[in-house]
N, C-alpha and C positions, 0 to 999 in steps of 0.2 A: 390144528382144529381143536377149539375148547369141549369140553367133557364136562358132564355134571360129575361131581361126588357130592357124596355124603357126609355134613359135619356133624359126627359124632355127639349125641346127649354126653354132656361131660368137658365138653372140652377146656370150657372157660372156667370151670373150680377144677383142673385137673392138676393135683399137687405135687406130678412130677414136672410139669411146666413149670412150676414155681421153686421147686428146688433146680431146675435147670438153669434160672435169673438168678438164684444164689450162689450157686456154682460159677455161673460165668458171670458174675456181678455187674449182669444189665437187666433194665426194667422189665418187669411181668410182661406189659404189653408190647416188647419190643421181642421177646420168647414168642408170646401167643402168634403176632404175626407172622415169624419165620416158620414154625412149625405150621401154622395155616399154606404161606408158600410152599414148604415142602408136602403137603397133604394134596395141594391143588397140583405140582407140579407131578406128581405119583400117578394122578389120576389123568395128565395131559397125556402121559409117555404110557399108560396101562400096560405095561408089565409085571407085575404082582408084587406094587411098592415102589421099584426103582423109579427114580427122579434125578432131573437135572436141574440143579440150582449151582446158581452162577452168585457166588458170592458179594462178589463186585459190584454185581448188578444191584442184589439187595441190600448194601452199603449206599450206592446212589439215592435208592426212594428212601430209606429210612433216614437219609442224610448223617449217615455214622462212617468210624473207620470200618475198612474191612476186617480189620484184626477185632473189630467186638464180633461183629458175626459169627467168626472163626471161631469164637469163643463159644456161643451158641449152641454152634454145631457139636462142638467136643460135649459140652454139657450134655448134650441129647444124647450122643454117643457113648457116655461115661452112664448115663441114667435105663439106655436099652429102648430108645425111641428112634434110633437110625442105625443102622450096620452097612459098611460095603456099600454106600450111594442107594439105600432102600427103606423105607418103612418096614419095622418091623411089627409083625404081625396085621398087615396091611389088611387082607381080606375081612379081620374079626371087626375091623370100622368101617366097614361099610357093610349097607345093608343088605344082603343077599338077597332075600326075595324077585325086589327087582332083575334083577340079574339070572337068577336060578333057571333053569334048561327044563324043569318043572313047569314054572310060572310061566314060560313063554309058551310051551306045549300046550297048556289048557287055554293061555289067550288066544292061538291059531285054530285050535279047536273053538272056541264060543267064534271068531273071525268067520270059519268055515259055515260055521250053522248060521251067521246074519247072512251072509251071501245066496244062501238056498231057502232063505226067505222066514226067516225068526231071528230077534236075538235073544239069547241067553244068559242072565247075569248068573255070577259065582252061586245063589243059593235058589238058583232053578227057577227063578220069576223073571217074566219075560219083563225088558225094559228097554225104552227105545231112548235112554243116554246111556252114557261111559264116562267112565270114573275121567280125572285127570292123569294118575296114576296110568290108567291104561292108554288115553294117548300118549302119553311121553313113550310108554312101553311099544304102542306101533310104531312112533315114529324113530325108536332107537332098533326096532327090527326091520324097518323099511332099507334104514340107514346103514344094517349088515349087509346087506345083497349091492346095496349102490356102491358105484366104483367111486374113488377117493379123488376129490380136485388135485388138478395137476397143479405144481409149485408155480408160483409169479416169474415167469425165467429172468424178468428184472430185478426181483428180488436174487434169484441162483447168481446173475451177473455179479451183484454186488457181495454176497455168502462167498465168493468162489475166488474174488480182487484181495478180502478184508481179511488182515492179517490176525486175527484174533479171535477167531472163531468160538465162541462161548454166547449160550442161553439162545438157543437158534430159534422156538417159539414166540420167544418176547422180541427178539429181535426183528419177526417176518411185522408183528404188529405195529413197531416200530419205524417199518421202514414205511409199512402203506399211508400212515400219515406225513412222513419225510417225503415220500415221492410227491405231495400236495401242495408241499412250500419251494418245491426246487425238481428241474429237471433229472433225470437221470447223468445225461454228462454232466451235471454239476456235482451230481455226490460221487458219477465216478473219478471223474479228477480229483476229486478231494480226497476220496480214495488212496489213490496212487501216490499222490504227495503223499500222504501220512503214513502207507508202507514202506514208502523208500525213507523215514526221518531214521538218523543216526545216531541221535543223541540216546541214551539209557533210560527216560521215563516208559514206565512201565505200561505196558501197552492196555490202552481204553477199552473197555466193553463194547460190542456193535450198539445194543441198545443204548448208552450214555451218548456215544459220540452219533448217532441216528436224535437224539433228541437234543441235543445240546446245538444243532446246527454245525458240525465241527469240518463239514465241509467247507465254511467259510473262513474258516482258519488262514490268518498270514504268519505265520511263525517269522522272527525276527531272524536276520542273517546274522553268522555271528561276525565280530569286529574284525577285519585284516589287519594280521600281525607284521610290526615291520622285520624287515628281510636281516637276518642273522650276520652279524662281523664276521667272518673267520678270524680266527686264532691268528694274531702276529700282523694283524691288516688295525689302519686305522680309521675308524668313523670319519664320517663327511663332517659329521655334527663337533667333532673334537677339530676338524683341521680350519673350521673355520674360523677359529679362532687365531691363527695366525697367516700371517701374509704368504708361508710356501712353505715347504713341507721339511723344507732344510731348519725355517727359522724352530719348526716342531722341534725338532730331532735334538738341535741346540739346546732347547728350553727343558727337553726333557729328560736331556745329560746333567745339565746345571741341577735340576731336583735331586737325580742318581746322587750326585758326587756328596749336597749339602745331607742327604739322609744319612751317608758312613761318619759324617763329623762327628 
């Protein structure tokens, strides 16, 4: 389920973003984006910072390798903007108030008092709107008490087959448009082929291979190899060159003998 946060005053002249693109010698706005990923992804998982970002993933939409990202991330990490898969110092960027056990008490308080028939604004004059700020704030306190949607079990079907399990958010929104272009038995057999392949490419992101259509995948079979001589046996392909197997044998003393000359 997506989550507002809060992008920080500062973000875009923030000069450690910029020695981060020096450091790992990719573009400012190719930093600015990851760190915005990582800031969004902190606020999907609210944990106090921790985030999961699937690098792979965001090699795909940036159309880069993965190893610049990789690069990215170290830069951030060498700078004290990432630790341990978390923002650090997560809570000082965003904006408390909101949030504060304060700010929610006196809005259920002024709540109380419209219900028993007045409202109340913050400096005691009675008004009969509300901020914007304050619905977002009822509807993010509504939204504590109510119980959380249950998972797509079509989506768990397909999380549970997919052998690579990484960026599990991006990948549910991934698959709701996937399920739009193709049946479920279609992505699950594609599935299943692409867990059982044997060959060593490194195994896809859900979200890449969910948007890339990779359920329609024919991967090529590989060539059949012809069947091995044994040691001391002779090819069909060598004996047909002579009329029986005696005239071989003959032919191929007379070579023996003229090689010792």
């Amino acid at each position: 389920m997506s989550r507002w946060f809060r992008h920080y005053a500062g973000m875009m002249r923030d000069e450690k973003l910029v020695s981060a693109a020096i450091r790992s010698k990719q573009p400012v706005e190719r930093v600015v984006w990851v760190w915005g990923a990582l800031l969004e992804s902190a606020s999907e998982v609210n944990d106090g910072g921790r985030f999961d970002f699937d690098a792979g993933e965001a090699a795909y939409f940036l159309r880069v390798d993965e190893g610049d990202i990789g690069d990215i991330l170290t830069a951030l990490g060498a700078l004290g903007r990432i630790s341990d898969s978390a923002v650090v110092r997560w809570s000082d960027r965003q904006f408390e108030s909101d949030q504060s056990k304060d700010r929610q008490k006196r809005y259920r308080e002024r709540l109380k008092t419209s219900r028993d028939g007045g409202v109340t604004s913050r400096d005691g004059a009675v008004t009969a709107q509300e901020t914007d700020t304050e619905t977002d704030l009822d509807s993010s306190l509504r939204s504590e008490d109510a119980r959380a949607p249950e998972s797509d079990p079509d989506f768990e079907r397909f999380w549970d087959a997919y052998p690579n399990k990484t960026g599990r958010p991006s990948a549910e929104k991934a698959f709701s448009q996937a399920i739009k272009r193709a049946s479920l038995d279609e992505i699950m057999t594609g599935v299943s082929a692409y867990a059982a392949k044997t060959d060593d490419r490194q195994w896809c992101s859900p979200v890449r291979w969910l948007s890339d259509d990779r359920w329609k995948d024919q991967p090529a079979k590989p060539p059949d190899k012809p069947p091995a001589t044994r040691p001391g046996t002779i090819g069909l392909s060598h004996l047909q060159n002579f009329q029986s197997r005696e005239e071989y044998i003959a032919a191929e003393k007379a070579r023996a003998e003229r090689s010792f000359r």
